[in-house]
C-alpha positions in Angstrom: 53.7 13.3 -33.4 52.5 16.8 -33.4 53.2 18.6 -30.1 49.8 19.5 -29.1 48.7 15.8 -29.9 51.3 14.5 -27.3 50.0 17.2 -24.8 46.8 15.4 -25.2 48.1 12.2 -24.9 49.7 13.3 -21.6 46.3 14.9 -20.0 44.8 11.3 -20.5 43.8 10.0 -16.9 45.5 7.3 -15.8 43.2 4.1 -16.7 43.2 1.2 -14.1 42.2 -2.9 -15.0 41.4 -3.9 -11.1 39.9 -2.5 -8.4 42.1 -2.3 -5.2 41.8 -4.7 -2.4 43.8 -2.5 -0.5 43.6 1.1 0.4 46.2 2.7 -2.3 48.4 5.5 -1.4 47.0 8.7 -1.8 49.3 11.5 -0.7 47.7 14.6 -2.4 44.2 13.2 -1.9 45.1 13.1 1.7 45.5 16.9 2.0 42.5 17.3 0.5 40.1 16.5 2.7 37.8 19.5 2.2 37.4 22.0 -1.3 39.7 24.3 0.9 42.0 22.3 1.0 42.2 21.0 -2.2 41.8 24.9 -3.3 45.2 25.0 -1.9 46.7 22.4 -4.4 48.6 23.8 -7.4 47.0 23.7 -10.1 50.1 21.2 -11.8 48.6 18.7 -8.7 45.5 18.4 -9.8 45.8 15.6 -12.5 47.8 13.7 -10.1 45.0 14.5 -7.3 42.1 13.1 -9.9 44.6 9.8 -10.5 44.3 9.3 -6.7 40.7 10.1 -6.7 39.7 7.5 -9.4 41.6 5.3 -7.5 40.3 5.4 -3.8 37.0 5.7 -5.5 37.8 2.3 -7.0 38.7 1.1 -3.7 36.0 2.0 -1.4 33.0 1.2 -4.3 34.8 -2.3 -3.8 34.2 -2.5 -0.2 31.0 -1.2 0.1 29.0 -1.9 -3.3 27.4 1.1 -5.1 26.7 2.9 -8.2 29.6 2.5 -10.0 30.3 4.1 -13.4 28.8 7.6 -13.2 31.2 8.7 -10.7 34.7 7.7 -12.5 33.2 9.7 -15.4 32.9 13.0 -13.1 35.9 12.9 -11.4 38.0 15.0 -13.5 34.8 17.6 -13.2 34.1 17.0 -9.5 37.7 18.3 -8.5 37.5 21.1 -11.1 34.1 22.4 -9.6 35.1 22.2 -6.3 38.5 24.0 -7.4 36.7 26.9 -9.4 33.8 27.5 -7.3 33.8 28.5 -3.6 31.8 25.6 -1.8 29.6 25.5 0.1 29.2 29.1 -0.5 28.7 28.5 -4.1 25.9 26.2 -4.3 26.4 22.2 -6.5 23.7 21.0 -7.6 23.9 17.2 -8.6 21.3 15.7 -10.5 19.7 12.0 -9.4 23.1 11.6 -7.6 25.0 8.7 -9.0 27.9 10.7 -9.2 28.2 12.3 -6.1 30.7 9.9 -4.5 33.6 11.4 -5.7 31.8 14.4 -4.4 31.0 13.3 -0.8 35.2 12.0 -1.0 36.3 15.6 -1.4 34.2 17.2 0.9 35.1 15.7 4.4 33.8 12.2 4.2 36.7 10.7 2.6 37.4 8.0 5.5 33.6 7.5 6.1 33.0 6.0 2.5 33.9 2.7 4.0 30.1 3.1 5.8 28.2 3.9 2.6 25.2 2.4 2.1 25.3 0.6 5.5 23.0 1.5 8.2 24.2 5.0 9.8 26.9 5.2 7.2 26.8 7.4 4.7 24.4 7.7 2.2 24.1 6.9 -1.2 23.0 10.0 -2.6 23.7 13.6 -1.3 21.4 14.3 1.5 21.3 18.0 3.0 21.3 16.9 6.7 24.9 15.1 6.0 27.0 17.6 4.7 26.7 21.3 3.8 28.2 20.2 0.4 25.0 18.8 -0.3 22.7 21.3 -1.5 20.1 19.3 -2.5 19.1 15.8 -1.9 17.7 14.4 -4.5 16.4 10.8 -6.0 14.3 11.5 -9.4 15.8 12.3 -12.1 16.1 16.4 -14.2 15.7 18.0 -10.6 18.6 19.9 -10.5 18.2 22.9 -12.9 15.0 23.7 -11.3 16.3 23.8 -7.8 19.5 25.2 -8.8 17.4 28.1 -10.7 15.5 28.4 -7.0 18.9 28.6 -5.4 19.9 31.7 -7.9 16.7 33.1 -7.5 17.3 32.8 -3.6 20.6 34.2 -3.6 19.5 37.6 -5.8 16.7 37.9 -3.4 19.2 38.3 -0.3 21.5 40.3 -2.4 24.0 37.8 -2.0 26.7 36.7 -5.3 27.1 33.6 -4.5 27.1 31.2 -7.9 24.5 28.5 -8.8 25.9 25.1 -10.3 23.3 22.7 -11.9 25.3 19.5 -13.1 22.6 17.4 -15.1 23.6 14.1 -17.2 22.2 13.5 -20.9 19.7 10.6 -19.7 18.5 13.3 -17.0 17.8 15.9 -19.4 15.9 13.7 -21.6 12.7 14.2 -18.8 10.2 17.1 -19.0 10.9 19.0 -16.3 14.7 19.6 -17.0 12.9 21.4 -20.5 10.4 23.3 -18.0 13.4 24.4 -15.8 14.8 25.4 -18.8 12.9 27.6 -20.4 11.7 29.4 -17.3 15.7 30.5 -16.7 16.1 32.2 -19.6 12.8 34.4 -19.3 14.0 35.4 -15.8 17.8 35.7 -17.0 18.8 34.0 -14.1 22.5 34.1 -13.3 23.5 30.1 -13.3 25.5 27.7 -14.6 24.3 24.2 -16.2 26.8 21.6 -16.9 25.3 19.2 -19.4 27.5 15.8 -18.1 27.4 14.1 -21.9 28.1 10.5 -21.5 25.6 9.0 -24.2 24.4 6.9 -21.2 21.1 7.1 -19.1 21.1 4.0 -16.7 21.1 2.1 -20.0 22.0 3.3 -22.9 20.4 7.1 -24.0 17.7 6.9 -26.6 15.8 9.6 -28.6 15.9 12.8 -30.6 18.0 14.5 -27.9 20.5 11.9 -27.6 21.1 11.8 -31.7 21.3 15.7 -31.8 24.0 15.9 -29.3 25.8 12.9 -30.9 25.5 15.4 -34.3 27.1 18.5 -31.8 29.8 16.3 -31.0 30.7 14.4 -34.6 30.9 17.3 -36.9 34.7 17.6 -37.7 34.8 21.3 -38.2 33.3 22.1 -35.0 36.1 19.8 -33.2 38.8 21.4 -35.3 37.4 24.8 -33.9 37.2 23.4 -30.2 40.9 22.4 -30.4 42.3 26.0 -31.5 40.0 27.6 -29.6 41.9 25.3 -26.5 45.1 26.8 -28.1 44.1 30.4 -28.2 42.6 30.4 -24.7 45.7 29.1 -23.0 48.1 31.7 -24.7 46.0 35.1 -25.1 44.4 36.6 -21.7 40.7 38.0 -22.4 40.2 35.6 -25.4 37.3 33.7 -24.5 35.0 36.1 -25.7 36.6 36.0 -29.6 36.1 32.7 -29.5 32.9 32.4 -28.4 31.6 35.1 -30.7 33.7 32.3 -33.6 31.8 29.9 -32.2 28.5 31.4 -32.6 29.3 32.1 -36.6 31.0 28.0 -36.6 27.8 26.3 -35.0 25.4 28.4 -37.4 27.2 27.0 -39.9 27.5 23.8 -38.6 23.8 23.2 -36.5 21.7 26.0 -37.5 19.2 26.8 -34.7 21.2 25.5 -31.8 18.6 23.9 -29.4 19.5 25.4 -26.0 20.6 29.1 -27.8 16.6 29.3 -28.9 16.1 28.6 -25.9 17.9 31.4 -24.4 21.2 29.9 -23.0 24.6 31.0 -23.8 25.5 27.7 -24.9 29.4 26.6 -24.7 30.7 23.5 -26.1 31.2 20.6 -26.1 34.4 20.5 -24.8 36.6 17.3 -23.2 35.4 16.7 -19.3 38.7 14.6 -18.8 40.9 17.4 -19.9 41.5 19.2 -16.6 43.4 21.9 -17.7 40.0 23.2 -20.2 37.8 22.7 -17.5 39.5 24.3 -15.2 40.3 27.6 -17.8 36.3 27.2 -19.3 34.4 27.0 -15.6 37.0 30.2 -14.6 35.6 32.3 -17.7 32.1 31.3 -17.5 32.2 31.5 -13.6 31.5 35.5 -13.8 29.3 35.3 -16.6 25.9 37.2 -16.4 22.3 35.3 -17.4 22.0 31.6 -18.1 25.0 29.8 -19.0 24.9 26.2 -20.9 28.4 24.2 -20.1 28.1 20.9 -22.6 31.1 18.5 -21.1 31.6 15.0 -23.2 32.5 12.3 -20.2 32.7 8.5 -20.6 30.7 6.6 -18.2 33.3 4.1 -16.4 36.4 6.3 -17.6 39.6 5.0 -16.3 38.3 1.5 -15.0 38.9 -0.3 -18.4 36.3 -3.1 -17.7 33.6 -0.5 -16.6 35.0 1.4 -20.0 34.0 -1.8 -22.1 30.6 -2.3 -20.6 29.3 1.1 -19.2 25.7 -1.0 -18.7 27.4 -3.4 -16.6 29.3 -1.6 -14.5 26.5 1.0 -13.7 26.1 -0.2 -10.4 28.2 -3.1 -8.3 28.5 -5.6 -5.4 31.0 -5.5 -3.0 33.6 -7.8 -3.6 34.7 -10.6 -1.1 37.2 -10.4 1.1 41.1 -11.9 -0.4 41.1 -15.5 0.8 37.5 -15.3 2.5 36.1 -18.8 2.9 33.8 -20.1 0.2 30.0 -19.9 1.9 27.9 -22.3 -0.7 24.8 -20.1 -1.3 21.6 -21.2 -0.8 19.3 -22.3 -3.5 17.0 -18.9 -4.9 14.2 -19.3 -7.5 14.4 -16.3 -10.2 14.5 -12.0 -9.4 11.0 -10.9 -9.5 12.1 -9.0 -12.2 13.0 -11.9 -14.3 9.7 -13.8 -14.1 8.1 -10.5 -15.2 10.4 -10.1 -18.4 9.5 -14.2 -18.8 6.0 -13.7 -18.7 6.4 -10.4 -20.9 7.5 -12.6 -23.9 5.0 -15.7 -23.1 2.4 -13.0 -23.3 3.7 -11.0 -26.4 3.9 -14.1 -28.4 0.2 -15.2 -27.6 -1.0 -11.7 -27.8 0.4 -9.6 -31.1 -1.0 -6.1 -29.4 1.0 -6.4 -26.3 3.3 -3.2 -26.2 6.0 -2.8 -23.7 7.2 0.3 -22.2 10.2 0.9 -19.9 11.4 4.4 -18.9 15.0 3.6 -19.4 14.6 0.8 -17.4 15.4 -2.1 -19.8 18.0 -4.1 -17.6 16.7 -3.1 -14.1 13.0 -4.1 -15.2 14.5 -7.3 -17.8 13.1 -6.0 -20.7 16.0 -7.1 -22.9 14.7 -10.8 -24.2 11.8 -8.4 -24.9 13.7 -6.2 -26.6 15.5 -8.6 -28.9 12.5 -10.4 -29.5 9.8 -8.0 -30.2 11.7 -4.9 -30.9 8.8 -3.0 -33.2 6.8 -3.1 -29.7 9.3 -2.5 -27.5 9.7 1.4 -26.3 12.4 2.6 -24.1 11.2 6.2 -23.4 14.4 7.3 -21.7 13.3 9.5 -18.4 10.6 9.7 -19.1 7.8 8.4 -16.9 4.9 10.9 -17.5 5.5 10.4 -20.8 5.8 6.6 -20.6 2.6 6.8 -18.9 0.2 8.9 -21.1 2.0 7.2 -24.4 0.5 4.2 -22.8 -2.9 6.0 -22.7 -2.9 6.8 -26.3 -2.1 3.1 -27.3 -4.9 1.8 -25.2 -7.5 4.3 -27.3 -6.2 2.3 -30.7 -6.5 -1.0 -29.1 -3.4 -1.8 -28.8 -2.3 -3.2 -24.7 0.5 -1.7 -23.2 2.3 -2.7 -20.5 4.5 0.0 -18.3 7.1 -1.9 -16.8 8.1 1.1 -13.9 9.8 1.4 -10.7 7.5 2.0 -7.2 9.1 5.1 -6.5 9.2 6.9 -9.7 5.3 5.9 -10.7 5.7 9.1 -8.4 6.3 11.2 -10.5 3.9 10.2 -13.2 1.0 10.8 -10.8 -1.0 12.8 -12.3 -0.8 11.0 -15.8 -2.2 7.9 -13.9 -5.0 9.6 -13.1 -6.2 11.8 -15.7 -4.9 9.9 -18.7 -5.5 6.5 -17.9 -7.9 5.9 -14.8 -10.6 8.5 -15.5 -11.0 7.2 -19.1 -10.6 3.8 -17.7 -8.2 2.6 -20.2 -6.7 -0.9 -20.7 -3.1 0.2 -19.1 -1.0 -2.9 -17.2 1.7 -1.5 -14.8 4.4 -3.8 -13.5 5.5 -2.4 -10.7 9.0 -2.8 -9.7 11.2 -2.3 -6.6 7.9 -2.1 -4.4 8.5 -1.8 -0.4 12.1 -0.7 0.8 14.7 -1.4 -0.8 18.2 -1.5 1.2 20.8 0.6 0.6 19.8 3.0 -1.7 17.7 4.5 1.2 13.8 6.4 0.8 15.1 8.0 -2.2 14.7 5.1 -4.2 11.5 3.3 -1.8 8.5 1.9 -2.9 6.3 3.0 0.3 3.4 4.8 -0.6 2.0 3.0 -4.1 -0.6 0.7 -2.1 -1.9 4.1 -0.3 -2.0 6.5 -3.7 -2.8 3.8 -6.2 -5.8 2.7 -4.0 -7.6 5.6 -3.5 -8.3 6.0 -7.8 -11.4 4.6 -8.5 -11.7 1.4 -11.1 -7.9 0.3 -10.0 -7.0 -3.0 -9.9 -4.1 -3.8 -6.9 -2.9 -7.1 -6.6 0.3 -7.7 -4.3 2.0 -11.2 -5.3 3.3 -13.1 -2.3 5.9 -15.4 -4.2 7.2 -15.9 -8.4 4.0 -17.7 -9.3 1.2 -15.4 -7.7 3.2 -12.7 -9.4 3.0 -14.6 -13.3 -0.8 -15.4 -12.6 -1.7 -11.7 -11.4 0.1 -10.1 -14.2 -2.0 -12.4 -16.7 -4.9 -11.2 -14.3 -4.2 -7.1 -14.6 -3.5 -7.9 -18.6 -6.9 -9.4 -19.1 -8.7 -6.9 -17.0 -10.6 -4.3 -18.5 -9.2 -1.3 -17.0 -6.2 0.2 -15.2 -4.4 -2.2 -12.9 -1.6 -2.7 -11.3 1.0 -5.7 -10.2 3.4 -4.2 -7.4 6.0 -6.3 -6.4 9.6 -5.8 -4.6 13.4 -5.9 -5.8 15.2 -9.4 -5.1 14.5 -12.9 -5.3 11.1 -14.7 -3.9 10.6 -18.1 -1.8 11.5 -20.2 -5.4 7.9 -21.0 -6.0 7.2 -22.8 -8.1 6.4 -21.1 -11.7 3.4 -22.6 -13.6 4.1 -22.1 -17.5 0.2 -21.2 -18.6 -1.4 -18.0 -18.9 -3.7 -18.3 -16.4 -5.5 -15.3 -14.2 -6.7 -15.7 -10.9 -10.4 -15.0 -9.5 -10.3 -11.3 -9.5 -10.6 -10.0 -5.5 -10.3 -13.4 -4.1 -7.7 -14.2 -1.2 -6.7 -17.8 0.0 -6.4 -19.1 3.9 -2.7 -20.7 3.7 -2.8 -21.4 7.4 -5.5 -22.4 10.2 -5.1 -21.3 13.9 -7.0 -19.7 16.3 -7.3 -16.3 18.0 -5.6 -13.7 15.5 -5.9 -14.2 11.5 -2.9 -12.0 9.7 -4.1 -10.9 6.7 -0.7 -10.5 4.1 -0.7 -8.4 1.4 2.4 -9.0 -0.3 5.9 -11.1 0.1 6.0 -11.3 4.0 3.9 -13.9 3.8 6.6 -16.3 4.1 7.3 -14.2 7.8 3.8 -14.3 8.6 3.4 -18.1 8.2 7.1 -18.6 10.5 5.6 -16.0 13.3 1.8 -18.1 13.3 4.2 -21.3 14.0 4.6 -20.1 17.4 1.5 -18.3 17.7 -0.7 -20.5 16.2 -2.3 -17.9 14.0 -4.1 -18.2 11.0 -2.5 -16.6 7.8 -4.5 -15.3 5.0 -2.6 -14.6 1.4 -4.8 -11.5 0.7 -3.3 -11.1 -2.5 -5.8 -8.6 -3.9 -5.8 -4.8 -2.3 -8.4 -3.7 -4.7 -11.3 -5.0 -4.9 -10.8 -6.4 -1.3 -11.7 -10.0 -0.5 -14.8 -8.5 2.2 -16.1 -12.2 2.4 -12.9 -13.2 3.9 -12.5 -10.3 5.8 -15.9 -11.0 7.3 -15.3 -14.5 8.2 -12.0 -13.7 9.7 -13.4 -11.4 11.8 -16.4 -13.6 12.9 -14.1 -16.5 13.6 -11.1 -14.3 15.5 -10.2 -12.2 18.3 -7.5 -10.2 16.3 -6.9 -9.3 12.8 -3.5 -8.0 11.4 -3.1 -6.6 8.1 0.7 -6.9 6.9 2.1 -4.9 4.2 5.6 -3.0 2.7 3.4 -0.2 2.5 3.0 2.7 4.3 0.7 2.2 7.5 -1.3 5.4 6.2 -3.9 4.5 3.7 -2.2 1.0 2.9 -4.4 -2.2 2.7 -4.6 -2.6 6.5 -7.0 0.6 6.1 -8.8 -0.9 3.4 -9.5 -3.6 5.8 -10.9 -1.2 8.8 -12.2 0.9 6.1 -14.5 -2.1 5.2 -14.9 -3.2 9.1 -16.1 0.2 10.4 -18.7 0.0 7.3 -20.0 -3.6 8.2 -20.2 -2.7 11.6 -17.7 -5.4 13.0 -15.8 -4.7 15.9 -12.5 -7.0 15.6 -10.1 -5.5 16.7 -7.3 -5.0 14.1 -3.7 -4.5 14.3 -2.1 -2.9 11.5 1.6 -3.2 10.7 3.2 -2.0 7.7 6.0 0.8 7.2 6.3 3.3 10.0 5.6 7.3 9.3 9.2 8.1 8.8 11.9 8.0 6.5 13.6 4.3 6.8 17.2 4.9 6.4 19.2 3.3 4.6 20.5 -0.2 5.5 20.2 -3.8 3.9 16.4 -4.4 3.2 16.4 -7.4 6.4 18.3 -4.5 8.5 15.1 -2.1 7.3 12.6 -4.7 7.5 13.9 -5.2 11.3 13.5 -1.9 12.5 9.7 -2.1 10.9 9.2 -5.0 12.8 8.2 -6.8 9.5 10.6 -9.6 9.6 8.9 -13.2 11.8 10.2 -11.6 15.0 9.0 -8.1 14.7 5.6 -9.6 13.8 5.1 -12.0 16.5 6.1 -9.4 18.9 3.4 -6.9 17.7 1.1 -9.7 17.7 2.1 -10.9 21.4 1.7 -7.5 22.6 -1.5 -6.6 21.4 -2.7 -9.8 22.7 -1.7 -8.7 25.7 -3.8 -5.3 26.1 -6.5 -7.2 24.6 -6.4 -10.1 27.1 -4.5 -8.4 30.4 -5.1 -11.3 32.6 -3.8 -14.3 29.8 
């Protein structure tokens, strides 16, 4: 075997088949309980160090749950980063976060990872007010070059040298603004570093034009040959790196005429291996210095060194935790289908009665169960990657032919495709379906990844059809509803499993703006918009309340509104919305114009971030749960009737 092929054989991390039930030894880890201290490591530790890493990362991910795969494939690049660069000084950018728990292990909150995720643990995604490490707290995707650029930009300002470190994955540089950030960096020549974290994954697999010509970067045989004697030349002749860069810029214009990010203005460098330590470590120390925008493209595998999260990257994107050795068997209760599932049913039921149904996902194909979709109907199936404005006015364009799309999107990143929602599709009034996923809080994750605000920003468009689903049926029949409807509208439901309903096989809408009375009492009438209906009905039990399914936010059910409030003292709107601007002030919205003066109690999310915690934890401290409600309810009864 040739010498330098055994060196690289050698370099391999270790690769582990189970996940630790106990905590593993980790002697050099443990003296590296800051970048300071692992500073101090020789430089000959440092493979060993990243063995122990993988493995307590292993370990902890096991007894807490959590994403999974993205962090084994940075932890050879996590301890080289912190190694190179002087952080916090130096500022670390990482993008969406999935990554960051090796990270949060080497920057002081190695023994606290056993709280991640759990309420007042630590969180699941770098968050400023946590650590100093974390720069930037972040949630959406292709974030991190911009406010890395700010941070350079900041720094120059105060005429400080401190260095700027963006590290942004493939699937993450597949969204607009990563381009935007992009492009305004090299105009300004700021002084930064982006590290393009190449693992051919997004939370899925990566799609697109970007994907295949970084996949062409990385297959060309000449340009390997030349990456592994430039590796040779670098480690033997001091001041090198230059020589070889200048080679490579002849090689690649060869090879990949027009490099993408050199037109763009970046000094591009790559790709090299990001589980080699010794490169990294020699490549961040030469570009560390560098002047002007600097391009770092690092090949990773998604899962590496866990060889089942290896086989199925997808899979093992994100985990449970695992039971406790020898815990007793708990026989689980009976659950009807995720909300997601019924929707990727009801996707195929409705593509195979209706040939111009399109589907559209950004990247979202498992998390939104697109892929019997996928298999079935693949020529109108679109994965966008990250891509949600895009997702968005790509819909927009298929409505104008005809065609009816349906955007199968998460709550919280609708977000960022705002302003698509409006002016592409709402103003024009196009037929455009969105299936709105992970609505309301959802658990450990934290407000990052919440779904608290769509009631309150989707309802003030005009022509926009809301409909919350209280259970797996409602949902079916309201997304046949917003797919019949001639204009935008919208299905919003949450992450999970419903009350097992059950599902009705037909296509059949529902009487547009009309809610159903699923209780009779007296005195206070809750008016549910949404899946704590099943709370509502177990808090009127002892109350004695009536409880209306609204199921329509937009156009509001005013009739039944009316006749609540003519036959009760109280009305209380309900909702995993934010208070402001949810339903419940659609409701007094319509009140204060008809003149009626029930009083109305409105619950819903509070006006703060809910931390993260399991969703029943969160939906506690809301008072949304049967107990929380019937307490707000009791109370208000209270002021309203002092001497009862």
């Amino acid at each position: 075997m040739h010498l330098y092929a055994f060196e690289l054989i050698r370099l391999m991390p270790t690769t582990f088949h189970e996940i630790p039930r106990e905590r593993p030894l980790t002697p050099l880890l443990d003296r590296a309980s800051t970048p300071d201290q692992l500073r101090r490591l020789g430089e000959a530790e440092l493979e060993t160090l990243a063995d122990e890493l993988r493995q307590y990362l292993l370990y902890t991910v096991g007894q807490t749950g959590g994403h999974f795969g993205a962090g084994l494939g940075v932890i050879e690049l996590t301890v080289a980063l912190h190694y190179v660069f002087d952080t916090p000084d130096d500022r670390l950018v990482w993008d969406v976060g999935h990554q960051a728990y090796p990270h949060k292990i080497l920057t002081g909150r190695r023994e606290q990872m056993s709280t991640l995720r759990q309420k007042d643990g630590v969180a699941a995604f770098p968050r400023r007010s946590e650590s100093p490490y974390d720069t930037f707290g972040v949630g959406h995707s292709s974030t991190s070059i911009s406010a890395a650029m700010g941070m350079a930009l900041g720094a120059k300002l105060q005429g400080s040298k401190r260095k700027s470190v963006a590290v942004i994955g493939d699937g993450a540089l597949t969204a607009g603004m990563a381009f935007e950030a992009l492009n305004h960096a090299s105009d300004l020549k700021t002084d930064m570093l982006v590290i393009l974290n190449d693992n051919d994954m997004s939370i899925s697999r990566n799609v697109g034009g970007l994907s295949n010509y970084l996949a062409k970067l990385l297959s060309s045989r000449t340009y390997a040959s030349m990456r592994e004697g430039s590796k040779k030349v670098l480690s033997r002749l001091p001041g090198a790196w230059e020589i070889a860069r200048k080679t490579e810029e002849h090689a690649k214009g060869m090879l990949v005429p027009g490099t993408l990010f050199e037109e763009l203005g970046w000094n591009y460098i790559g790709p090299i291996d990001g589980h080699d330590l010794p490169t990294l470590l020699a490549t961040l120390r030469n570009m560390r210095d560098l002047e002007g925008p600097q391009f770092l493209h690092v090949i990773t595998k998604k899962g590496k060194g866990f060889s089942p999260a290896e086989a199925d990257p997808i899979g093992y994107h994100a985990i449970t935790k695992l039971d406790p050795i020898n815990a007793p068997v708990v026989p689980k209760k009976p659950s009807g289908p995720k909300y997601s599932s019924v929707f990727g049913q009801w996707l195929c039921d409705m593509a195979e009665a209706d040939p111009l149904l399109v589907g559209i996902t950004p990247a979202m194909k498992e998390g939104s169960d697109l892929i019997a979709f996928s298999e079935r109907f693949p020529e109108r199936y679109m994965d966008v990657a990250i891509a949600e404005q895009h997702a968005v006015t790509l819909a927009a364009g298929l409505a104008c032919e005809g065609a009816k799309p349906v955007v199968a999107i998460y709550s919280t990143f609708l977000q960022r495709a705002y302003d698509q929602l409006i002016h592409d599709v709402a103003v024009q009034h196009l037929d455009v379906l969105f299936a709105i996923d992970r609505a309301g809080l959802v658990g450990e994750d934290g407000p990052t990844h919440a779904g608290s605000f769509d009631i309150s920003f989707l309802r003030c468009i005009p022509g926009m059809l809301i409909m919350t689903p209280s259970d797996e049926n409602e949902m079916r029949r309201m997304l046949t509803t917003g797919y019949r409807f001639n204009g935008p509208a919208t299905v919003r439901y949450p992450r999970g499993t419903g009350p097992n309903a059950t599902i009705e096989a037909g296509l059949e809408p529902l009487e547009i703006g009309k809610g159903i009375v699923r209780r009779k009492g007296r005195k206070v009438a809750m008016l549910v918009f949404g899946v704590q209906l099943a709370d509502a009905l177990q808090a009127a039990e002892n109350l004695d309340a009536t409880v209306v399914d609204m199921r329509f936010v937009k156009p509001l059910d005013e009739a039944l509104v009316r006749e609540m409030a003519s036959q009760h003292e109280l009305l209380v709107s309900i909702e995993e919305n934010t208070i402001m601007g949810g339903a419940g002030s659609a409701v007094s919205e319509f009140l204060a114009d008809a003149n009626l003066r029930t009083p109305i109690l409105h619950l819903g999310l509070p006006d703060y971030y809910v931390e993260h915690a399991k969703p029943a934890q969160m939906l506690a401290e809301c008072g949304l749960d049967s107990a929380g409600i019937e307490a707000s309810i009791t109370q208000r009864l209270n002021l309203l009737n002092p001497q009862d």
